[in-house]
Backbone bond lengths (Angstrom), bond angles and torsions (degrees), N, CA, C in turn:
res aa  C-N    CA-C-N  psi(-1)  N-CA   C-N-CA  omega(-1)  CA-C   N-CA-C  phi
1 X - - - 1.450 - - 1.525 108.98 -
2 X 1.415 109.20 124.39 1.618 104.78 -175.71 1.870 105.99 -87.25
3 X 1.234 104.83 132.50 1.268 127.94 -170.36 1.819 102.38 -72.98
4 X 1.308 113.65 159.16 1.397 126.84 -173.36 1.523 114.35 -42.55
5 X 1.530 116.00 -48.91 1.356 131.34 -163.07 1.769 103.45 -84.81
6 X 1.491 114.63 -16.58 1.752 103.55 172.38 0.932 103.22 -87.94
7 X 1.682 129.61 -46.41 1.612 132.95 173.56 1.805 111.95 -48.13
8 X 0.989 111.70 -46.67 1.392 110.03 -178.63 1.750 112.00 -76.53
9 X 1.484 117.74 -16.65 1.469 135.40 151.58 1.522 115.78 -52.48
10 X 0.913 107.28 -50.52 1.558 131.14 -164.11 1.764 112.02 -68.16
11 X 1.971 97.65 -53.92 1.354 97.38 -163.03 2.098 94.21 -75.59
12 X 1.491 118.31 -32.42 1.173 94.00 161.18 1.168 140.73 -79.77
13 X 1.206 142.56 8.61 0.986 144.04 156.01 1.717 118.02 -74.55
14 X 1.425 110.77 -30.33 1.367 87.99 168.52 1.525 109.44 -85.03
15 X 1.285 128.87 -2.15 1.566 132.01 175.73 1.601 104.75 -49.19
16 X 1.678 102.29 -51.58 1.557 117.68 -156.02 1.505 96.18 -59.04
17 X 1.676 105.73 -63.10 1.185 124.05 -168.94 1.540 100.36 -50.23
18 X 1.251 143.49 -60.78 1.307 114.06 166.18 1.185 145.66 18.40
19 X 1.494 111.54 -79.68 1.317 147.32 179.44 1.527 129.43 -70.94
20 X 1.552 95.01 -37.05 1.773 98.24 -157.98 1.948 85.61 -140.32
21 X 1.410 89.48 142.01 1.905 104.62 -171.94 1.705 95.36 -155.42
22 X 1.401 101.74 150.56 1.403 109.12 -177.36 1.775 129.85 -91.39
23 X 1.111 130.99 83.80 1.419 120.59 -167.71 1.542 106.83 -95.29
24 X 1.828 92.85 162.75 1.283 100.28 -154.70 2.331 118.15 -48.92
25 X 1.469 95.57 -16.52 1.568 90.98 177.64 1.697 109.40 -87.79
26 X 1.604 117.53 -37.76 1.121 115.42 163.77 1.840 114.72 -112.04
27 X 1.256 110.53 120.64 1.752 114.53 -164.18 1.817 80.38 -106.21
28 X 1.191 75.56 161.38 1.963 90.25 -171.27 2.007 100.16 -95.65
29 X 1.591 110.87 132.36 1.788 104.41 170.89 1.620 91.80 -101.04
30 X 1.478 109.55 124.80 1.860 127.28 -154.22 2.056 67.46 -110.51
31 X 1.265 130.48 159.69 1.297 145.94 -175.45 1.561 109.66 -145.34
32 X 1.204 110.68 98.25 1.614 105.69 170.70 1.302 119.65 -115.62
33 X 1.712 106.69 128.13 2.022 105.16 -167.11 2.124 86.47 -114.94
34 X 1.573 79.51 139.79 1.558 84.82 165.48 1.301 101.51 -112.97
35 X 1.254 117.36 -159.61 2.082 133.12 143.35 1.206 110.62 -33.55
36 X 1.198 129.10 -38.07 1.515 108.90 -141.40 1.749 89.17 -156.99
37 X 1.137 128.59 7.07 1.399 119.71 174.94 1.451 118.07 -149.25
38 X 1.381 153.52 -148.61 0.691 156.26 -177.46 2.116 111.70 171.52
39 X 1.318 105.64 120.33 1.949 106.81 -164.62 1.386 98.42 -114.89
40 X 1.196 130.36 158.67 1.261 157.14 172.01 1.575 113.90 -147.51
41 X 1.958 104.64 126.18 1.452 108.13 -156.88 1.751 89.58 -138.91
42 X 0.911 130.60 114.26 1.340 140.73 171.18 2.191 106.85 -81.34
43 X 0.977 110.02 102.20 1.631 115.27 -152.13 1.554 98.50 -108.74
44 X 1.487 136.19 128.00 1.311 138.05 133.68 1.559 115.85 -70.05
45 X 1.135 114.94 114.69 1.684 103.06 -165.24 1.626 94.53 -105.32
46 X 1.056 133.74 -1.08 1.648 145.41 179.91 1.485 88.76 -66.24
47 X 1.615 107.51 -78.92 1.316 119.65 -172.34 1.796 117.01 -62.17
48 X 1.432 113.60 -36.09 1.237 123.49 -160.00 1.401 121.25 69.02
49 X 1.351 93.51 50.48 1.719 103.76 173.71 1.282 132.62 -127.36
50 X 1.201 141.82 128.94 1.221 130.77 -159.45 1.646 114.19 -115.66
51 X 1.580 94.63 103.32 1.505 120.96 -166.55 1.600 97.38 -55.97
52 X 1.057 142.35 -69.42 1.777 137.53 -117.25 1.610 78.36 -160.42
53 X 1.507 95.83 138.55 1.763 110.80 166.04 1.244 116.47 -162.43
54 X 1.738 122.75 118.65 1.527 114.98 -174.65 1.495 97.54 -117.33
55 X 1.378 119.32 163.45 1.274 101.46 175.80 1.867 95.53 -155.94
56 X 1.371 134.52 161.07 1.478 149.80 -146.33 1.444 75.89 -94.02
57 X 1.041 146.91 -9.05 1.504 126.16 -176.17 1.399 107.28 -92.27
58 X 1.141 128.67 -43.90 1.813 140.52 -176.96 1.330 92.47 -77.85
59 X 1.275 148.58 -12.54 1.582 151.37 155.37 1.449 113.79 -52.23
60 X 1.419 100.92 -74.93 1.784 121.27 -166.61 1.576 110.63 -129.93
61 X 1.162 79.03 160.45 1.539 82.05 160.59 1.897 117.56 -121.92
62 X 1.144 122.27 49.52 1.050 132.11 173.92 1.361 112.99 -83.15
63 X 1.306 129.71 136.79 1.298 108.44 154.89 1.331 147.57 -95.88
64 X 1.360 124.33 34.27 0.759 132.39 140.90 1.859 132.58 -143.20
65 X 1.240 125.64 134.66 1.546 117.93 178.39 1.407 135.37 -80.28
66 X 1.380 104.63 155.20 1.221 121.32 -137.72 1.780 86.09 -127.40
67 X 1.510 102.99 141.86 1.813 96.65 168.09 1.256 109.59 -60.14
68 X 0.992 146.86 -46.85 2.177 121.95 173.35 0.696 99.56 -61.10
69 X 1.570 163.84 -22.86 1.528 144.15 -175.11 1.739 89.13 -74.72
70 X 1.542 136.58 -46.98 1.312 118.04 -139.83 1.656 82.98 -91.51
71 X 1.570 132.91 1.17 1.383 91.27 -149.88 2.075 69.17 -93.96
72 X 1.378 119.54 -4.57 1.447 103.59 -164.10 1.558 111.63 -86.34
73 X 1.683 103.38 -2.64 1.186 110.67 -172.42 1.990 95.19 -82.94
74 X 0.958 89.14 -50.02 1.406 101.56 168.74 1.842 118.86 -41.86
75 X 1.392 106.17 -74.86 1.540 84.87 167.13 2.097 119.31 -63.73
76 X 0.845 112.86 6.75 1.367 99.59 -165.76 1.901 85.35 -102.11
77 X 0.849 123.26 -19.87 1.835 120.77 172.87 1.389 99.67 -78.84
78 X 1.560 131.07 -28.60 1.712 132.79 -159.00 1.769 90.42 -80.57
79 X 1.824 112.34 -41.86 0.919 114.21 -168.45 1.791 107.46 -57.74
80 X 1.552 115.18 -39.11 1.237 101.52 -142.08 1.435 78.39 -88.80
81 X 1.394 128.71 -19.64 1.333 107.50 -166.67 1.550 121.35 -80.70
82 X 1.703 108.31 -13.31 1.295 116.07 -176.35 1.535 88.31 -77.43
83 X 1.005 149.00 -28.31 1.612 161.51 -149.13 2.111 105.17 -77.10
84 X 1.687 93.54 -32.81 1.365 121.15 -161.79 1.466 104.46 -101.47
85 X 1.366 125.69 -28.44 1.482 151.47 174.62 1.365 108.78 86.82
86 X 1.720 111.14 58.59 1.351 103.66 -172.40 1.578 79.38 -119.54
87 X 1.261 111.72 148.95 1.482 128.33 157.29 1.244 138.36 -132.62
88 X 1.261 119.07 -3.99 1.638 145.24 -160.05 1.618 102.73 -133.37
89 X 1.196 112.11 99.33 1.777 115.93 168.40 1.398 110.41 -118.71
90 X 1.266 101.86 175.13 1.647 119.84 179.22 1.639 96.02 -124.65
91 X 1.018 124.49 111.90 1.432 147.45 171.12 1.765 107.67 -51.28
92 X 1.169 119.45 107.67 1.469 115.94 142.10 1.516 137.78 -119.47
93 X 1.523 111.64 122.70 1.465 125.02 -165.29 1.475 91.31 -81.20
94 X 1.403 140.98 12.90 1.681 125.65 149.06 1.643 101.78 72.22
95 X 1.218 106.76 -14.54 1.806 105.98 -179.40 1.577 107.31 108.41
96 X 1.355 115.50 16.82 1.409 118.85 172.95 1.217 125.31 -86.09
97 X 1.307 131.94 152.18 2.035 98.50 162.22 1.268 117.77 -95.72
98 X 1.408 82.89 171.28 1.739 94.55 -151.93 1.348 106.22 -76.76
99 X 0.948 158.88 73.18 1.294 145.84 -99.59 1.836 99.85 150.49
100 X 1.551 121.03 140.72 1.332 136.23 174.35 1.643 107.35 44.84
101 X 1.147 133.13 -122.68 1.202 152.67 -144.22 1.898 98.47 -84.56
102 X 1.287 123.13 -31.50 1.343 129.98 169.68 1.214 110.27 -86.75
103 X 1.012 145.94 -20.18 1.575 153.73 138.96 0.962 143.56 -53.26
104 X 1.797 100.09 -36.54 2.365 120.46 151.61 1.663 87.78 -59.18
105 X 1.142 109.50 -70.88 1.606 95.64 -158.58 1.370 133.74 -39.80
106 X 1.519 93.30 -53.03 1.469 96.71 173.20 2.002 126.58 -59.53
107 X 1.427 94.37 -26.11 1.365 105.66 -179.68 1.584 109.55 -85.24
108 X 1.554 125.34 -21.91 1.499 123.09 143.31 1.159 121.14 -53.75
109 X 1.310 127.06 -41.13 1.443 119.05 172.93 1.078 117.07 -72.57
110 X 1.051 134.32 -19.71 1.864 143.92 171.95 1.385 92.54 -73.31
111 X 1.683 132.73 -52.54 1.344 91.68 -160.94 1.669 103.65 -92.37
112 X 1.048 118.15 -11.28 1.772 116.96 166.78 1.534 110.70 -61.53
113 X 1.352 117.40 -16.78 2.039 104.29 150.31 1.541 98.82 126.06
114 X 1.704 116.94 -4.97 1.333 113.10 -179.23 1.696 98.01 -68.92
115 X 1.431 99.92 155.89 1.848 108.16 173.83 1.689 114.82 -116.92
116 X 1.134 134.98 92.73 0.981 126.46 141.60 1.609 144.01 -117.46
């Protein structure tokens, strides 16, 4: 049974998704934080393909993350995507707030050279 705080995750996230989708010049970075990890997914949603993916686990082995782990996860997705010749994304916070550990990331990917 999904508890109050995934349902209330959920109904915004399909709000976001609404609005904002990834095409092949701008691909959407979708951000998913659990307990114990933190993912980064660089997405063509035209095609349904998922270009570039870093994630706090291929980083460390800690178990659990920390804002400098997400902002390095963050440049380490900017890296692979500059690697891929993407530079231009459309940001998705997945229904999180933007706020702590979803906020390193995105601001790692800003300074690893992605623009959104």
């Amino acid at each position: 049974m999904a508890t109050k705080k995934e349902t209330r995750r959920f109904s915004i996230k399909k709000r976001i998704r609404k609005k904002i989708s990834g095409t092949q010049d701008r691909p959407r970075l979708s951000v998913f934080r659990s307990n114990t990890a933190i993912y980064g997914q660089i997405i063509d949603d035209a095609k349904g393909l998922t270009l570039v993916s870093a994630s706090s686990r291929e980083l460390s082995d800690k178990a659990a993350v920390n804002v400098s782990l997400a902002k390095e996860v963050g440049k380490k997705l900017a890296e692979r995507a500059k690697e891929k010749g993407l530079t231009s994304i459309v940001f998705d916070r997945n229904g999180f707030l933007y706020h702590g550990k979803i906020k390193s990331l995105a601001e790692g990917a800003r300074e690893g050279g992605l623009e959104f």
